[in-house]
C-alpha positions as CSV (number, residue, x, y, z in Angstrom):
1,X,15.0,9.7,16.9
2,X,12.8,11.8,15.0
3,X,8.8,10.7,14.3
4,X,9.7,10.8,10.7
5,X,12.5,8.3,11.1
6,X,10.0,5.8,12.7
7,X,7.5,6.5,10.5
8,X,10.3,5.7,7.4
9,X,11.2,2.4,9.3
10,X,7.3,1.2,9.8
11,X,7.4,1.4,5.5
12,X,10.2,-0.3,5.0
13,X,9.0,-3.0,7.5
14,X,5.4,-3.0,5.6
15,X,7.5,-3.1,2.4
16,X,9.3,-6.2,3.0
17,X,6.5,-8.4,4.3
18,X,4.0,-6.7,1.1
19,X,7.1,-7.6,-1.3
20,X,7.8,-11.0,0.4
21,X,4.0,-12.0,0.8
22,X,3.3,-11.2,-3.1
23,X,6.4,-13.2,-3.6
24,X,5.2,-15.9,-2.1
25,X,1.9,-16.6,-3.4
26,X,3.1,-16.3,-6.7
27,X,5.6,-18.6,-6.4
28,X,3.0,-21.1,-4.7
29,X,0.3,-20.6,-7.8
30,X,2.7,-20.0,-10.6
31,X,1.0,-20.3,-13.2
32,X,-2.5,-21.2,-11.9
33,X,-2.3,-17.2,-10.7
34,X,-2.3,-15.9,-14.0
35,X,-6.2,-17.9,-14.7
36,X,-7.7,-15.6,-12.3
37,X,-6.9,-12.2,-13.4
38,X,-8.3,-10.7,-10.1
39,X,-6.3,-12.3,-8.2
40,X,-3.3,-11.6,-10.4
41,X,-4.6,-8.1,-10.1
42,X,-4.6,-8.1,-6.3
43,X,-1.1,-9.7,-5.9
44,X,0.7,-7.4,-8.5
45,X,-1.5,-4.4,-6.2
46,X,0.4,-5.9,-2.9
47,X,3.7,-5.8,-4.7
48,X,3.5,-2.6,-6.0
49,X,2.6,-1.1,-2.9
50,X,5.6,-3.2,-0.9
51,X,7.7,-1.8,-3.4
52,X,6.8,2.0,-3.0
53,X,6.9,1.6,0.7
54,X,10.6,0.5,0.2
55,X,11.1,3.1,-1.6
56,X,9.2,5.8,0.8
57,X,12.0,4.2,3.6
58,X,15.0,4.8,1.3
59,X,14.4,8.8,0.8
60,X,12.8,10.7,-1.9
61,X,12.9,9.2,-5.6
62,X,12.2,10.6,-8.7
63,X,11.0,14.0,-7.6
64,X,8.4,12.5,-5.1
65,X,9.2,13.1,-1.0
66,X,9.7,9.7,1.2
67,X,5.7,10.6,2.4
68,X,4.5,10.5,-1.2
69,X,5.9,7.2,-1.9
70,X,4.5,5.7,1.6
71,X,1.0,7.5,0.4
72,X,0.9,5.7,-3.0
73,X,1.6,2.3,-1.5
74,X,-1.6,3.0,0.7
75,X,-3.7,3.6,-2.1
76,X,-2.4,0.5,-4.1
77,X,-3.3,-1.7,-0.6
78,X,-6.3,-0.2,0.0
79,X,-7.4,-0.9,-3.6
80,X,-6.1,-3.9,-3.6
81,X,-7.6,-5.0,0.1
82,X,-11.1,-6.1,-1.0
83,X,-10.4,-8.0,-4.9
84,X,-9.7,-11.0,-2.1
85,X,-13.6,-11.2,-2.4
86,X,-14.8,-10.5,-5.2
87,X,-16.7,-13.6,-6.9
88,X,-16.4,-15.6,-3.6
89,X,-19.9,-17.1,-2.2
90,X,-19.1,-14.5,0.9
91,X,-18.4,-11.8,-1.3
92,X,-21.4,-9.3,-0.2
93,X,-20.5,-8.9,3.4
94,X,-16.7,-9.5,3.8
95,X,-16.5,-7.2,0.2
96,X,-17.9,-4.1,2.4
97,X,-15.6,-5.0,5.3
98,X,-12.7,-4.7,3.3
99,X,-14.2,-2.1,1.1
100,X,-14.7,0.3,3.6
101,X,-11.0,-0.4,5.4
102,X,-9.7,-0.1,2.1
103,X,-11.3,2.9,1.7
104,X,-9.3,4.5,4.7
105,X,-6.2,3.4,3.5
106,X,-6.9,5.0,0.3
107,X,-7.7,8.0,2.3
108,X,-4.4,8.3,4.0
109,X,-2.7,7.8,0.9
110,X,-4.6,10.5,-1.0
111,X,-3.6,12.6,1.9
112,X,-0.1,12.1,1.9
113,X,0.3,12.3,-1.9
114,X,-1.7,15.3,-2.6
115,X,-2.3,17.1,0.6
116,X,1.4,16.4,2.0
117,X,-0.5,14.6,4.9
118,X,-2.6,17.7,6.0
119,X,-5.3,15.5,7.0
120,X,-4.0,12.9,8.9
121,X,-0.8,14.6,10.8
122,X,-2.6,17.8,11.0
123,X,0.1,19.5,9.7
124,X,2.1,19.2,5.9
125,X,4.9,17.0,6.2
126,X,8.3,18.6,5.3
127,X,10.0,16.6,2.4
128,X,13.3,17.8,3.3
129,X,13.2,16.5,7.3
130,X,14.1,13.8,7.0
C-alpha cells in the first residue's frame, strides 16, 4: 500500500469525525448556535473542512488533485482552531495556544494547495499517483 493511499484514508477518517462532530453540536444548540455568530462561524469552519477532507479521500474533484482538497480542509481547521476562545474569560492564553497550532495547520495546507506539498513532503506530490 502506497503512502499516498494512507495518507487518502487518514482524510477520510479526519473527514468523518470533522463532519460528524459539526453535526453534532449543531444539532445539540440548534438554534441557540445561530446567537453566537462565532461559534456558528467555527462549526460551519469544522464542517467545511470534514467535507473537503472527504473529498481529498474520494480522488480529485473539480480540477483540484486529492492533496489540494486535504490542504484546504487544513486551512479551514486551522482557522477555525482558535474562534473556540475568542470572548472567553481565558481567551489571552489558550487564544495563542490554539493560534499558533492553528497557524501550522494553515501552513500545511498552504503547502499542499499552492506548493503541491513542497514544504512538508520535501518533494511535489504527483496528482495523478494515486
Amino acid at each position: 500500500m502506497s503512502s499516498y493511499q494512507n495518507q487518502r484514508r487518514l482524510c477520510a477518517l479526519s473527514g468523518v469525525f470533522l463532519t460528524a462532530a459539526a453535526a453534532a453540536v449543531t444539532v445539540l444548540l440548534g438554534g441557540d448556535l445561530l446567537a453566537t455568530s462565532v461559534l456558528a462561524i467555527q462549526v460551519s469552519m469544522i464542517a467545511l473542512a470534514g467535507i473537503c477532507d472527504l473529498v481529498a479521500a474520494t480522488g480529485s474533484f473539480g480540477g483540484w488533485a486529492w492533496y489540494r482538497w486535504g490542504g484546504l480542509g487544513n486551512i479551514l481547521l486551522g482557522l477555525s482552531l482558535p474562534l473556540g476562545f475568542v470572548g472567553t474569560a481565558w481567551d489571552s492564553i489558550f487564544l495563542l495556544v490554539t493560534g499558533l497550532g492553528g497557524l501550522s495547520l494553515t501552513a500545511m495546507g498552504i503547502d499542499l494547495v499552492a506548493f503541491h506539498g513542497r514544504c512538508t513532503n520535501q518533494t511535489l506530490l504527483d496528482e495523478h499517483n494515486q
